[in-house]
N, C-alpha and C positions, 0 to 999 in steps of 0.2 A: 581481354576479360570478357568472359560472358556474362548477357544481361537477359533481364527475360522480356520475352517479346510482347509489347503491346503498342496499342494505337499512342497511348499516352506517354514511351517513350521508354526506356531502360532503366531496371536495378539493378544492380550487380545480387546474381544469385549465391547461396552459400555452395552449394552441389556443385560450383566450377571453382570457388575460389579454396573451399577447404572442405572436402565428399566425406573425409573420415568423421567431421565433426557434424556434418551434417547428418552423418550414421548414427552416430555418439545421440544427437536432441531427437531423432524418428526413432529408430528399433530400438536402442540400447542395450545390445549385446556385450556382452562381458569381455573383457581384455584376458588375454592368456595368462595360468595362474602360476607362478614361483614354487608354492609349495603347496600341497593337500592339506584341505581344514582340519583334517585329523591332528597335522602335527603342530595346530597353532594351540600354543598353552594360554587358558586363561585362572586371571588371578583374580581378587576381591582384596579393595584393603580401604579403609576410612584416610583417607589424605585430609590431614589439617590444617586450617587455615592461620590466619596470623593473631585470630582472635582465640584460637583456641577450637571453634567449631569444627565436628570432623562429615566431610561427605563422601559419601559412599560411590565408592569407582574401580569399575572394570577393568582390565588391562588386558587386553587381546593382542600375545606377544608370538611371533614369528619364531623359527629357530633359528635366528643369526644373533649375534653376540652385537651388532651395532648397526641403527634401521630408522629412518624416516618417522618421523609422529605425526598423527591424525587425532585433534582435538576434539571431542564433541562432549558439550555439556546441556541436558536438560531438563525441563520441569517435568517433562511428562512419562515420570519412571524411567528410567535405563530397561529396568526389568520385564516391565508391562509394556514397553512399546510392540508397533506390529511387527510382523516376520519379515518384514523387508527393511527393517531399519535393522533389524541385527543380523540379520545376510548380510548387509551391507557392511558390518564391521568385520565380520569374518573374512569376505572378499576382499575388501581391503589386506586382511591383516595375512590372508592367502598370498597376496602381492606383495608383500617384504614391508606392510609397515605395522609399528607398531601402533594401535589403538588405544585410545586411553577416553572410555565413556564415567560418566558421572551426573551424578544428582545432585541438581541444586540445592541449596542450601534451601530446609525447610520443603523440601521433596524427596517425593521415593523413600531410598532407606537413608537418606543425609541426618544429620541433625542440624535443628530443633524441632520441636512438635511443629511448629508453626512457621507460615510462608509469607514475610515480606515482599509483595509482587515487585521486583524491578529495584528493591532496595540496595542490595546485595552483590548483585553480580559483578561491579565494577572490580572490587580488591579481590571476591572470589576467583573472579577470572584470571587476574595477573597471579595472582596466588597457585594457581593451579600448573601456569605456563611457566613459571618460576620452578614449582616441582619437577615438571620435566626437564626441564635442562641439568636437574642435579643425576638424572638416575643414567646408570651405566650402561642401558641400551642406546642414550639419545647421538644420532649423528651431525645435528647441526640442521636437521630441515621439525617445523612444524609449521601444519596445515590444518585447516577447520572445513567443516560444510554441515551445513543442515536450515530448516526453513523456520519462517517466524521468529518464535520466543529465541529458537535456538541460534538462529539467522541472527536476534539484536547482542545474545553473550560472545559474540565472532567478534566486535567490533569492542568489546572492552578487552578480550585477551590480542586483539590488533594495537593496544597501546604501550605492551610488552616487545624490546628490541629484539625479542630473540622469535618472534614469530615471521613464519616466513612468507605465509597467502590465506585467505580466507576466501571462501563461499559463498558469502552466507542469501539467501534465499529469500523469496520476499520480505524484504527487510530494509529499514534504514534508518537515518539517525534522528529521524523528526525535524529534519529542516521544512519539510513542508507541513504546511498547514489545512487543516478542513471548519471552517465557519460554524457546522450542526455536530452534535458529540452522537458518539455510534449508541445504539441502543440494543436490537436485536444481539443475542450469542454473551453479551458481556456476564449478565449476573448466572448464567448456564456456566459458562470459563471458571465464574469466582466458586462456584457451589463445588466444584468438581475437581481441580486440580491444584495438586500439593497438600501440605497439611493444615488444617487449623477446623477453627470452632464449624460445627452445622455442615462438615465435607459431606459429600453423597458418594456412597459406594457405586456411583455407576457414570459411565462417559459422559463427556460435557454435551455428546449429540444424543446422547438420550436426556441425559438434561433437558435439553431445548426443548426438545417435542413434548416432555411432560408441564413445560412452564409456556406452552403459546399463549393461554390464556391469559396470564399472567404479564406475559410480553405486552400481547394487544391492546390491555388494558390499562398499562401505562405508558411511561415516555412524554409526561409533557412536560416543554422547557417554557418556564418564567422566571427568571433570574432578574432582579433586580440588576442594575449597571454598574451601581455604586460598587465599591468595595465595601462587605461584609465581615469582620474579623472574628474568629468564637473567640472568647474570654481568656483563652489560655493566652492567645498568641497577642491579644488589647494589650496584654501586661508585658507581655516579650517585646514588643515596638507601639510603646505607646504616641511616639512622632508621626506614626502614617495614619494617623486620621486625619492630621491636617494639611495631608499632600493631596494634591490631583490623584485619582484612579490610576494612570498609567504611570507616574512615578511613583507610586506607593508598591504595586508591583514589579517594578522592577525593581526595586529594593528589597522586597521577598525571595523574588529570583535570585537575586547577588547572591544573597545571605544565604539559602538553599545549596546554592552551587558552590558556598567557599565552605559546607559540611564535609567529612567522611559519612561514610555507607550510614554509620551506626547515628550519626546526628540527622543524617536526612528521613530514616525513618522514624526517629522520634518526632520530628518534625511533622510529618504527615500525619501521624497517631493522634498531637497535638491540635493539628490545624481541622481534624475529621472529628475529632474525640472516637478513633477507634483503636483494638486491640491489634490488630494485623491491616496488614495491607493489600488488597487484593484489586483487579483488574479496573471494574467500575469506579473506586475511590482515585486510581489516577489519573483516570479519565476526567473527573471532579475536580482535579485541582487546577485547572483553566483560571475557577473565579480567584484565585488568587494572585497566578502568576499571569494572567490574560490570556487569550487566546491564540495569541502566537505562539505559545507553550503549548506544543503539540503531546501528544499522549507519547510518542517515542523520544523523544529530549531528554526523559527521565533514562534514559539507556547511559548516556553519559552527560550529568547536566553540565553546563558550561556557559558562560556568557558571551563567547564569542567563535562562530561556529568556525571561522577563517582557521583562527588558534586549531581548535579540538580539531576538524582535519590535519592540518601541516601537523599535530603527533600521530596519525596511523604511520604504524610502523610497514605494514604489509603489504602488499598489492591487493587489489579485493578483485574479484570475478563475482559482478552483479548477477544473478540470476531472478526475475522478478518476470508479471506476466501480466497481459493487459487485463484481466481481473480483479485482480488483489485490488484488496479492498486499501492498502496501502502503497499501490502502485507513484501516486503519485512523489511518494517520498523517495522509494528509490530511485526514479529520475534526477530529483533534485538531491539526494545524496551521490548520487554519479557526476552529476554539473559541476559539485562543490569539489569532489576531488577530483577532478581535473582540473577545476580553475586553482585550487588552493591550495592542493596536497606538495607535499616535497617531490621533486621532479622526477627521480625515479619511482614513485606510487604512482604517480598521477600518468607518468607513461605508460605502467602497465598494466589501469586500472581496464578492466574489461565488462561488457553487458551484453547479458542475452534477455530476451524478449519474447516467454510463451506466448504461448496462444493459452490460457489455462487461466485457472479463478486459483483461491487460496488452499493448495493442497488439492484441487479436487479438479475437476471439467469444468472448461471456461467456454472457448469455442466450438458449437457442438453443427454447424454447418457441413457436412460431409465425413463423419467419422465413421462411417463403411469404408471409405477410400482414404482415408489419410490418419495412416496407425500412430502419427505424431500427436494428435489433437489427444490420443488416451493417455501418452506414455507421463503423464502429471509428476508429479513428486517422486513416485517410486526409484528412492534412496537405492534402490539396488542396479534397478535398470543403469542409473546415472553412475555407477563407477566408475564407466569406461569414459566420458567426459572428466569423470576428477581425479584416475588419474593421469587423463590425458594432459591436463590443466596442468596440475601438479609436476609432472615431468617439464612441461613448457617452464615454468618459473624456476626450476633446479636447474634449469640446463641452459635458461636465459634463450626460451626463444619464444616468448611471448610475443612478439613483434611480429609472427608469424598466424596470430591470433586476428581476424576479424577486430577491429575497438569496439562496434556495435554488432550484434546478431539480432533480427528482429523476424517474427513471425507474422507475414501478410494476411491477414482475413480475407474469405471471400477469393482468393487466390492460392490459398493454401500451398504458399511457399517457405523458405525461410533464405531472407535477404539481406543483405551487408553493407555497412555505412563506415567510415571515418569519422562521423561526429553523430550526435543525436541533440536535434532531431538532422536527417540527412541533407546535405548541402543543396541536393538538388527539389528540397520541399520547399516552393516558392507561396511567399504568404498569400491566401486570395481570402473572399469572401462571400455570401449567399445571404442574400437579403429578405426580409421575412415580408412577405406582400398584404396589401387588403382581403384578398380572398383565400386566403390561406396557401399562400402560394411559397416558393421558397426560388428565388433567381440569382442572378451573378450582378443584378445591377441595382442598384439605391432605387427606390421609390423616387419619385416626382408629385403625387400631390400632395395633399393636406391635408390634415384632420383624421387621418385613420387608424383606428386602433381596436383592436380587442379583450374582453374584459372575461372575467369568469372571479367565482367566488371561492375561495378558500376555508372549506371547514374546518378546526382541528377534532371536533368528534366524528367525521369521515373522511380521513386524510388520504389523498392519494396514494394505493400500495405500491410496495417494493413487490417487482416480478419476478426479478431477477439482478444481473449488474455483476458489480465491486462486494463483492460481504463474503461472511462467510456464515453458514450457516445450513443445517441439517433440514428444517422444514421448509424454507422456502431455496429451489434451484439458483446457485452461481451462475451467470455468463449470458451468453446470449439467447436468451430467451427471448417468444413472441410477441410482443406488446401491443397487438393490436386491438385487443380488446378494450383493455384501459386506455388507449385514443380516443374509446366513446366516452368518454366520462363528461362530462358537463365544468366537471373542474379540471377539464387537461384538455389544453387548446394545441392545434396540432398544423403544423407549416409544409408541405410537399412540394420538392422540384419536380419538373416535368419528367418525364423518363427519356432516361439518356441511351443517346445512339451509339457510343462506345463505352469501354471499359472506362471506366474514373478512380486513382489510386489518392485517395487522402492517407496521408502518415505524416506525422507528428501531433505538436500541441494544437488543444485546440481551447477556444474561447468562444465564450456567447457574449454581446453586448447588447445588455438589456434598456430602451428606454422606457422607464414603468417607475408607478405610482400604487398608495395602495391607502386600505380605510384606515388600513391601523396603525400603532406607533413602533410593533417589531413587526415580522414575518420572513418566510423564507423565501425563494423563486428555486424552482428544481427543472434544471433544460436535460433533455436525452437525445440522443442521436441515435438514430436508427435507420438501418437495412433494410429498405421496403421491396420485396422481391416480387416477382409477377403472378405469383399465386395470392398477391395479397398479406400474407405473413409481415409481422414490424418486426425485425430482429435485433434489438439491441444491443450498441456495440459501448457507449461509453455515458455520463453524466455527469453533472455536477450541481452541487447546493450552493446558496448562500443565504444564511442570516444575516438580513438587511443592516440591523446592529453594528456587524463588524465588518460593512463594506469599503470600512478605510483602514484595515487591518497593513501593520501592525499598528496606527495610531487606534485612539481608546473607543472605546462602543460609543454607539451616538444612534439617541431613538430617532425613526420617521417623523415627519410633518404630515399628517393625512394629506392627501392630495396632492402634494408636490412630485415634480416629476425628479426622476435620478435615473444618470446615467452609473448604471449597475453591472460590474466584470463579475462574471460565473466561469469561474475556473473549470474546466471538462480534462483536464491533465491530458489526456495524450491517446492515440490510436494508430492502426494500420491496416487498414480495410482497402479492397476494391469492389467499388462499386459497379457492379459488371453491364454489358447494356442491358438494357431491358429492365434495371432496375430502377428507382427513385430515393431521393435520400429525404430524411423525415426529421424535423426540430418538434419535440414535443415539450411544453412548458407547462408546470403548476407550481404546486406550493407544499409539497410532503413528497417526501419518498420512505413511507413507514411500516415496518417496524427498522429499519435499516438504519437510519436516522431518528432522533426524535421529533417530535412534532411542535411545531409554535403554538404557544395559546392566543398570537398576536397582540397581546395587552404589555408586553415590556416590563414586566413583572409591578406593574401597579395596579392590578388585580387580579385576583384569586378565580376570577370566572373564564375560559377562554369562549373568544367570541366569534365571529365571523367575520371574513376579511375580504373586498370587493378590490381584485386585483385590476390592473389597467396595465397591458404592455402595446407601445406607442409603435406603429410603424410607416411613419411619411418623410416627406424629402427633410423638416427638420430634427425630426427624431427617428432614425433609420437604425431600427433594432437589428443585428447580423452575426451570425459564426464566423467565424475565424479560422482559419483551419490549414494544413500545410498539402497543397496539389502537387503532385511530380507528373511531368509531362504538361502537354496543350491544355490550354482552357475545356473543359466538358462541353463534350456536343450532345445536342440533346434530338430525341427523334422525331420532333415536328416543332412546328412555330406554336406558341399557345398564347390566349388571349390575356394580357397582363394588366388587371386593374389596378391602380395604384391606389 
């Protein structure tokens, strides 16, 4: 097997171990076609669900009397999607399969006027996979693909036996968790897509841009800790006022999760006192269910995630990228079905690994020379990967599939692993010094630390990163500007005399102290190249509150010191010579995040917050991070004060 050459030691490349799919994730050249689009008939017909609701779907049928199905169901019109989403079913349906698109319920032309966000799609979905097995084209294969929203309906019509593989696309089941609720894009989402009261006839990204104002000027979180209940739901369980916080919700959980579709959105209407259910209000129901109930869990709620794996019926092919702003989840929905799923799912579960943000441009370091960094979502490009995929699992030779495909930063490869993170990622760590230093080895003195202020009325901004969103750039953006900040304290290794490949998970461990009784700590990693440029590769938040998640919130002690884990989910960077690698730390990452008022919601004013993060021989603040190859050499001796 070939590997690729460096000082720091060998990957296994994809271009030696499988060239066609390496072809398939760079150019995405079309697969040769069966039949001309001319002769693919398409039909229209309202398919009815079990409640009677009928939603509006496509049928893009082949000329053969009996043909493979391609499920796609989503919010964002069948009709109004872009030109490469409905090439993409044509081409498909050019290739001998049948198509079958639809609108969700309470989108497009579906019925009802109105769109319960995430309510729904559970029985919809089986309901729909159910239709197809009745109609007299189907052969015995059904297959899914598409990103997001559409990415999370893969994994309820995955709970149907007669499905055969899904796609699905930055996407996952809400096993992982994120500490701060998203802010940016969400109330632009809720204005924009599907039906109901105050919709706006125009894109969620022209949304955005007409609501910055609006954005920047709010997002502050003060949430009390306690569990708050509205009136409807006092009366519905009146026992959980005299439970603990964290047993009182998870008795909301149960009860949530032992509903159908149509009980759980009353439920929310109930618990919101709103008409419909849209993006932000599920975002919202953390203070009910805690914060372990991540905003995807509602995809299929459950109380036990071991269970709700071992029912996927289908083999999935992750497809996810080190951007997505919910990256982290599909990691950890890949973990789970491996570790849990039924033994043939979990054998031939598979992940690939963009370079790319949500839908759009993630890594944008050399996209003159490397046509893979553009080739994003384009559902059309990507046929020739699905139905490469999709022949692999009909023909049972997924085994022949890479189990990990992962895109190198800074290397601009794409590289191949047997597990993830890859066997040969040995844990190491980079310790944050007195002088803002960043080295391989623990501090030795004492008493050192640095300290910066936290405002929430000028919160460090979002540059870039994990989101999604129209006004401010996805991905690796330059961040060196914002290192000058007075509230963003910044840690540099010395510059390295070889290549250095970090890939996998990565961690900060923060020793730090602060004025107030909540707040956040926000660590970045970044790409320092010798022009000077920060390039941003990854990050993570945590509100101090839930840094003993899943047990219940618990406010700071001003002054006390805590050792505090900042989740940074995962990367695949080389850090080439001549470069340096960079830990930046604050307290916001906003509009991206919301912002802390640091009062813990036992005031209405937010205040200022006098951060402390510790770095001596007793309290040795350090990333965590996965090295392949020798320890980093660096290109001269530099003076290390401790």
């Amino acid at each position: 097997m070939k590997t690729c050459s460096s000082p720091n030691g060998g990957l296994p490349l994809l271009r030696d171990i499988a060239p066609h799919l390496e072809r398939a994730l760079s150019v995405g050249t079309l697969p040769p076609r069966k039949f001309d689009q001319s002769s693919v008939r398409c039909e229209t017909l309202m398919m009815s669900m079990r409640d009677g609701t009928r939603l509006a779907t496509d049928l893009y049928l082949p000329p053969v009397k009996k043909a493979p199905a391609v499920v796609v169901r989503t919010p964002y019109d069948r009709m109004g999607e872009e030109r490469h989403y409905v090439g993409s079913l044509f081409a498909l349906a050019s290739r001998g399969y049948v198509v079958v698109s639809q609108d969700l319920r309470g989108t497009g032309q579906s019925e009802p006027d109105v769109w319960d966000y995430y309510m729904y799609d559970q029985e919809d979905g089986y309901d729909c996979i159910e239709w197809v097995t009745e109609q007299p084209w189907y052969d015995g294969f059904i297959a899914s693909f598409g990103g997001s929203y559409v990415g999370q309906t893969q994994w309820q019509m995955a709970m149907h036996p007669c499905m055969t593989t899904i796609v699905p696309h930055v996407s996952g089941l809400g096993f992982a968790t994120s500490s701060a609720r998203l802010h940016m894009f969400l109330n632009a989402y809720a204005k924009t897509v599907g039906k109901g009261e105050g919709r706006l006839n125009i894109s969620y990204t022209d949304a955005e841009r007409l609501m910055v104002e609006e954005t920047l000027a709010t997002g502050y979180f003060n949430e009390p800790i306690e569990l708050s209940l509205p009136p409807r739901l006092k009366e519905l369980f009146p026992n959980l006022q005299n439970l603990p916080v964290k047993e009182a919700q998870e008795q909301l959980w149960a009860h949530y999760c032992s509903l159908g579709c149509a009980g759980r959105a009353k439920f929310v209407h109930d618990a919101l006192d709103i008409r419909e259910v849209t993006m932000p209000d599920v975002e919202k129901l953390d203070q009910f269910f805690g914060q372990n109930i991540s905003h995807d869990r509602h995809t299929l709620p459950h109380t036990s995630p071991a269970e709700l794996v071992a029912s996927i019926k289908a083999p999935p092919l992750f497809r996810t990228s080190w951007y997505d702003w919910f990256f982290n989840d599909a990691l950890e929905t890949f973990r789970r079905v491996q570790a849990d799923g039924k033994a043939d799912i979990a054998a031939r579960a598979r992940l690939i690994i963009s370079p790319h943000s949500h839908n759009t441009l993630g890594y944008k370091e050399g996209l003159a020379t490397s046509p893979e960094l553009s080739l994003i979502s384009d559902n059309l490009a990507l046929v020739d990967l699905l139905t490469r995929w999709y022949d692999a699992v009909r023909e049972d030779r997924v085994s022949e599939w890479p189990t990990v495909i992962y895109y190198l930063m800074g290397a601009n490869i794409w590289c191949t692993s047997e597990t993830w993170p890859p066997r040969e990622a040995r844990e190491s760590r980079l310790y944050l010094s007195a002088d803002g230093g960043l080295f391989e080895h623990a501090p030795t003195g004492d008493g050192f630390s640095t300290q910066f202020d936290y405002d929430p009325a000028d919160p460090a901004p979002t540059l870039g990163g994990n989101l999604v969103s129209s006004v401010i750039a996805p991905g690796s953006v330059d961040v060196s500007g914002a290192q000058q900040r007075p509230d963003v304290i910044s840690f540099t290794s010395p510059v390295l005399a070889e290549d250095m490949d970090i890939v996998g998970h990565l961690k900060m461990v923060l020793h730090a102290s602060s004025t107030a009784v909540d707040t956040d700590f926000v660590v970045r990693l970044t790409d320092v190249f010798p022009d000077g440029r920060a390039i941003q590769l990854q990050n993570g938040i945590l509100r101090a509150r839930y840094r003993d998640l899943p047990e219940a919130a618990t406010l700071l002690e001003p002054g006390a010191i805590y050792e505090l884990e900042v989740d940074m989910w995962a990367t695949a960077n080389r850090f080439e010579a001549g470069h340096r690698v960079r830990i930046d730390i604050s307290s916001a990452d906003f509009p991206h995040y919301d912002r802390n008022t640091n009062t813990g919601g036992l005031s209405d004013t937010p205040i200022v917050a006098r951060q402390t993060i510790f770095h001596d021989a007793a309290r040795p603040s350090h990333l965590v991070f996965g090295l392949i190859g020798d320890a980093p050499k660096w290109a001269a001796a530099e003076e290390r004060t401790r």
